[in-house]
N, C-alpha and C positions, 0 to 999 in steps of 0.2 A: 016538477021533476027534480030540480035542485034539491027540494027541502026532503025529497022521499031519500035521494043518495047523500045528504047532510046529516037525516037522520038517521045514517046505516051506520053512522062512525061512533064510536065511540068518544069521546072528549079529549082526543088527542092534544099534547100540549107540544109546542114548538120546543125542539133539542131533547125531545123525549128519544130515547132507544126502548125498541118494542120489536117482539121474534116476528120473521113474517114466513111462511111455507112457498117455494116453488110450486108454483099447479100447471105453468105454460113456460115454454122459452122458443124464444127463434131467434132471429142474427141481432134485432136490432133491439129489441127490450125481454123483462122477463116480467109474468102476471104472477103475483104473490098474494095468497091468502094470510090477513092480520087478524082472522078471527070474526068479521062482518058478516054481511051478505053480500058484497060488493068486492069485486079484489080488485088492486090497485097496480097500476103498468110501472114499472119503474126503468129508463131507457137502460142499455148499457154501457152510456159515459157516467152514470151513478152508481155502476156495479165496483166498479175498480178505478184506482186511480193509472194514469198513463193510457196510451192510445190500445183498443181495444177493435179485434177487427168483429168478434160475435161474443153476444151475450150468453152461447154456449160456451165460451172458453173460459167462461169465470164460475154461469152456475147449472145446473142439471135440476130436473123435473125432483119433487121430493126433497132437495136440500131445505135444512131451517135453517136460515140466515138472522144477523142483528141487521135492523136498519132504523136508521133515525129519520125524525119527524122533523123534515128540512119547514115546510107551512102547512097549515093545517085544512088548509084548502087550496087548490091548484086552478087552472083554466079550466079542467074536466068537472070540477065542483069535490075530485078526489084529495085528500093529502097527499103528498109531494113527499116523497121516502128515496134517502140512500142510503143506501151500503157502504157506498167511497166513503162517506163519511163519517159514520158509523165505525167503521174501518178505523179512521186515521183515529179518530175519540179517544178508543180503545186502544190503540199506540201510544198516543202522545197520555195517555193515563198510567201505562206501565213506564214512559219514559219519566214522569214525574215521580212514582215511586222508587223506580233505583236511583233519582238523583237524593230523596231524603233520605232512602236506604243503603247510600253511598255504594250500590252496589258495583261490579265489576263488568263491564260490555264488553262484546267484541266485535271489532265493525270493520269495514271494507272504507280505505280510499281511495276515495274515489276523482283527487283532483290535491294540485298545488293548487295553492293560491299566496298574495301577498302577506308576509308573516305566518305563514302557518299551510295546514293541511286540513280539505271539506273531506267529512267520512260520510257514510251514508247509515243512520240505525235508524231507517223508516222516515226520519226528516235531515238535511244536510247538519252536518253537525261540528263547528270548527273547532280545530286542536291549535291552538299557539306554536308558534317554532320553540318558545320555552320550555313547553310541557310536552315536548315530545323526547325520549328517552333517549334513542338513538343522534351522537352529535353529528350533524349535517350540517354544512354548509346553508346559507339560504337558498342558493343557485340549484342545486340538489336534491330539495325536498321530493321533486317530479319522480327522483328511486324507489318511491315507498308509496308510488300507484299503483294498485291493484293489490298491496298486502292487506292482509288482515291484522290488525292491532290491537290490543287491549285498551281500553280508556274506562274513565271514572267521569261521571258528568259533574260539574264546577260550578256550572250557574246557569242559568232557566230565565226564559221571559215568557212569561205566562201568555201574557198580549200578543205581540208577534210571533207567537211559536219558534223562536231562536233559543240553541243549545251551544254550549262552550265545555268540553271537555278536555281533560286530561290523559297522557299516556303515561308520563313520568310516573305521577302515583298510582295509576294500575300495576306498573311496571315493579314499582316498590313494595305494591301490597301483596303479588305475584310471589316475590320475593321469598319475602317474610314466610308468607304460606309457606314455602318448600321447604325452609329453613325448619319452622316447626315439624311439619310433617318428618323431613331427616332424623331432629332431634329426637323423636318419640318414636322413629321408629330403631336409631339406636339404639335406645333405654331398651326398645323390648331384644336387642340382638345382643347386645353386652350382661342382660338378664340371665340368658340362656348360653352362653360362650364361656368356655375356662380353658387354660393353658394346659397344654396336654392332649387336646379333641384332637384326632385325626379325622379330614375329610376329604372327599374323591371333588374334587373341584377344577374349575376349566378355564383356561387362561384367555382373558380378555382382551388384554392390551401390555403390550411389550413397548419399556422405555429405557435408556442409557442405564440405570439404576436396577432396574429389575423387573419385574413382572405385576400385575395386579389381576388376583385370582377369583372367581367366582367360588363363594362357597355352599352358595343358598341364598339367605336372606340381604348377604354382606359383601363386598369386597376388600380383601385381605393383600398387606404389599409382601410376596417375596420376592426379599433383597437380592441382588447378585448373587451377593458371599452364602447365600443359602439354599443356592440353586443346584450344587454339589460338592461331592469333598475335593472335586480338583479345582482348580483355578479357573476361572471363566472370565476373559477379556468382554467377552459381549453377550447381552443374554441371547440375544436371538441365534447363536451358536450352538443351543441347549432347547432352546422352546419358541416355540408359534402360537399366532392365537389360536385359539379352537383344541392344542392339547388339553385334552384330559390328565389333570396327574394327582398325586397321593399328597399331600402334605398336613400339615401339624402345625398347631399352635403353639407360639411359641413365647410369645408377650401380646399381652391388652393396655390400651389408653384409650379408656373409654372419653376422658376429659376432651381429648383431642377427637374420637374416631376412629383411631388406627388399629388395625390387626395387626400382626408381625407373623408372615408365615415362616414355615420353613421345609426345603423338599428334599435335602441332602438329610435330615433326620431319621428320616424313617428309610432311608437307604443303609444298609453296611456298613462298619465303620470300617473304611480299608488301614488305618491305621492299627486296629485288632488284628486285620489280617495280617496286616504286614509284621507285627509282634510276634506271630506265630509261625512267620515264615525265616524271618531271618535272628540272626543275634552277634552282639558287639564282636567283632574280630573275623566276620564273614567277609570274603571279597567275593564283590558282585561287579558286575558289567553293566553301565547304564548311559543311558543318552544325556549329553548335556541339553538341561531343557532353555534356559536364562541365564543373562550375565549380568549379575548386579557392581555395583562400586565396592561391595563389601566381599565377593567372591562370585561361588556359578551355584543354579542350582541343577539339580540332574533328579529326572522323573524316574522314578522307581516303580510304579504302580500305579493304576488308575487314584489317582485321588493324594498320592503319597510322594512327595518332592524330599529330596536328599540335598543339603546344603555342605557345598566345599567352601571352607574359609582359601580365604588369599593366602593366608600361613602353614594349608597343607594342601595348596596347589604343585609344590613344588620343594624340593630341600633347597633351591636358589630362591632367594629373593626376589618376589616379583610387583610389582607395582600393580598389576593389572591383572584379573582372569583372563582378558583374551591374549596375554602374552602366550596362556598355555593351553586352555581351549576353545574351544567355537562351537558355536549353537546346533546339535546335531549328529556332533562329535561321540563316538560312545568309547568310554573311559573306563580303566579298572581299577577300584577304590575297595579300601576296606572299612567297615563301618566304624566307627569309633566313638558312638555316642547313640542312642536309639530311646526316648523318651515316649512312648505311644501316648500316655496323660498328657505331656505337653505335646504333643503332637511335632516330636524333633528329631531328625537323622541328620548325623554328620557322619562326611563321609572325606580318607583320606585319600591322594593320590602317593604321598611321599613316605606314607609308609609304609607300604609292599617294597619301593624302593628301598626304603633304608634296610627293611629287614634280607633283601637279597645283597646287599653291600655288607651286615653281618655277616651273613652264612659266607659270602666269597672269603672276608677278614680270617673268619675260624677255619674255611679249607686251607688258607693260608698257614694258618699258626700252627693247624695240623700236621703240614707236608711237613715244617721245620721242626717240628717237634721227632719227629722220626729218622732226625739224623743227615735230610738231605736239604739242600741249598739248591735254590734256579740253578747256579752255575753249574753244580755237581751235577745236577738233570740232563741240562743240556751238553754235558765233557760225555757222559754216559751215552747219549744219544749220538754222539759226533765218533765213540770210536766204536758201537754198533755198526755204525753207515760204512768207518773205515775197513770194519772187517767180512763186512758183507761185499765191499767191494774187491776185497784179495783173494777173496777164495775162487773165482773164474780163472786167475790167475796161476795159482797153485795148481788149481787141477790140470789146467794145460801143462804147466811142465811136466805134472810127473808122466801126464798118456806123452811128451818130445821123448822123456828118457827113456820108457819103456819100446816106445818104437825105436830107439838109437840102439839098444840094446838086441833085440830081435833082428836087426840089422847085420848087424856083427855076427852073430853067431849062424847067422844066413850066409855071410862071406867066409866063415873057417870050414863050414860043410863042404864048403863047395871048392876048398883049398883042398 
């Protein structure tokens, strides 16, 4: 009987891998056809490695599995076939190849241990505390249980199937890659970019300095100062992430990366406007907006600042703008300098002043030139009053005399 089920096999060689078909499974083995007349039981502690409660939970009727030729005859007179270890083969043979093809893993740890961290890529696999990227303490390694890390395997014992790998240089070769990848895919966005492109692009992230815009392929920095034509203390004053807005290109350094947008460009220029609204010797009303050491400025328009010097704050000598105004304060100045190319209004206070201190000087020189003096003005007005004041006086005597008169001639009638 032996030699009838010896002769059913073919010449299997021990550590041979050979397909074999599921034909039966129940809890505790599966019956796999290798292509005999015989099929051979394999239990299900050889299906898989770790505790296994049924040999359904690893294979089903129909599966073609690899199993290896653990001996070539068993107690049954059958060869003796795993999968577990078939299994592992076919592991620890891919784990040989990305170690000569220094390839890139990524593995779960799974444990501190003394000097270093155990991962798991199918076999434990220790990482030194040196070669791990992230600087840790030794006390600490226990943090980085249950991450996933990149590593690069280091060195291999074939014998005892032990692995020593690295994270450092995964981590560096990680690197590198992005680095490349960035660079090239610069090259293709500085290819197609020129100064001048307007794009509808959407603001990502807002920083003390200004904004960093999506424009498509790229992100682009607009500055503060390019956010609009008025002043902007902060950007986020102006923009949120998630705005959508219009801006232009404005410079490229492709050497570095950098965009240079700009969003106040493709807006108005309010200094055109304002060229066509006002001109030199106009007096306007305007709010003090700022007080600098050198004078105040006062906001004239969206976007358009008007500067008073210290020297026509006032025809008195002042040390200080806030001697004479305050932040807020609205003022009446007349223009005296309006540059829209340099983008310049000056604007006076003391000379409305001085020019109504002329015109009073000329009503002066006027009146005298006509012959009359203050005093004569005032002699003139002093003996109007006096003779405004006699005439109630007058008229009362003359109605005393006339009634003294009708009197009398009332007493000779009657003589």
């Amino acid at each position: 009987m032996d030699e009838a089920i010896e002769q059913s096999f073919p010449s299997f060689e021990p550590g041979e891998v050979i397909q074999a078909t599921v034909v039966q499974v129940d809890r505790d083995a599966a019956l796999v056809d290798v292509g005999t007349k015989t099929e051979i039981k394999i239990p299900k502690e050889e299906l898989a490695t770790g505790k296994i409660e049924s040999a359904t939970d690893v294979v089903q009727v129909g599966d073609t599995i690899d199993v290896k030729v653990v001996r070539t005859r068993g107690e049954e007179g059958t060869p003796v076939l795993s999968k577990r270890e078939a299994d592992f083969d076919k592991l620890w043979n891919s784990i040989v190849a990305a170690y000569h093809n220094k390839e890139t893993l990524e593995a779960m740890v799974e444990d501190a241990v003394k000097g270093g961290v155990v991962v798991n890529i199918g076999v434990r696999c220790f990482v030194p505390a040196s070669q791990i990227a992230r600087r840790l303490p030794p006390n600490q390694l226990d943090r980085l249980v249950g991450e996933v890390i990149p590593i690069k395997i280091i060195d291999i014992d074939e014998d005892k199937r032990k692995v020593v790998a690295s994270n450092k240089l995964a981590e560096e070769e990680i690197r590198k890659q992005r680095e490349e990848e960035e660079r090239q895919r610069r090259e293709r966005v500085f290819a197609t970019l020129k100064v001048g492109q307007r794009f509808k692009g959407v603001v990502k992230r807002i920083v003390s300095y200004g904004a960093f815009v999506d424009i498509g392929e790229y992100e682009g920095l607009l500055h503060i100062s390019e956010m609009s034509w008025a002043r902007v203390d902060n950007p986020r004053e102006v923009l949120k992430e998630g705005d959508e807005i219009e801006v232009v290109v404005i410079r490229l350094e492709p050497e570095n990366g950098k965009v240079a947008l700009s969003r106040r460009q493709v807006l108005p220029d309010p200094w055109q406007i304002a060229a066509q609204q006002y001109k030199e010797g106009d007096e306007i009303e305007v709010p003090i907006s700022r007080v600098a050491r050198t004078g105040a400025f006062a906001r004239v328009m969206e976007g358009v600042e008007a500067f008073l010097p210290l020297s026509e704050l006032s025809s008195k000598r002042v040390k200080s703008a806030d001697e004479v105004v305050q932040v807020g304060e609205t003022v009446k100045g007349r223009i005296i300098e309006l540059d829209p190319r340099r983008r310049r209004m000056v604007l006076s206070l003391r000379a409305p002043e001085e020019q109504r201190a002329v015109q009073e000087h000329r009503q002066r020189a006027a009146s005298k030139s006509s012959g009359f003096t203050i005093g004569e003005r005032l002699s003139t007005q002093l003996q109007q009053l006096r003779s405004e004041a006699s005439e109630p006086a007058t008229h009362q005597d003359s109605t005393e005399s006339r009634d003294s008169e009708a009197g009398n001639e009332s007493d000779a009638s009657n003589d």
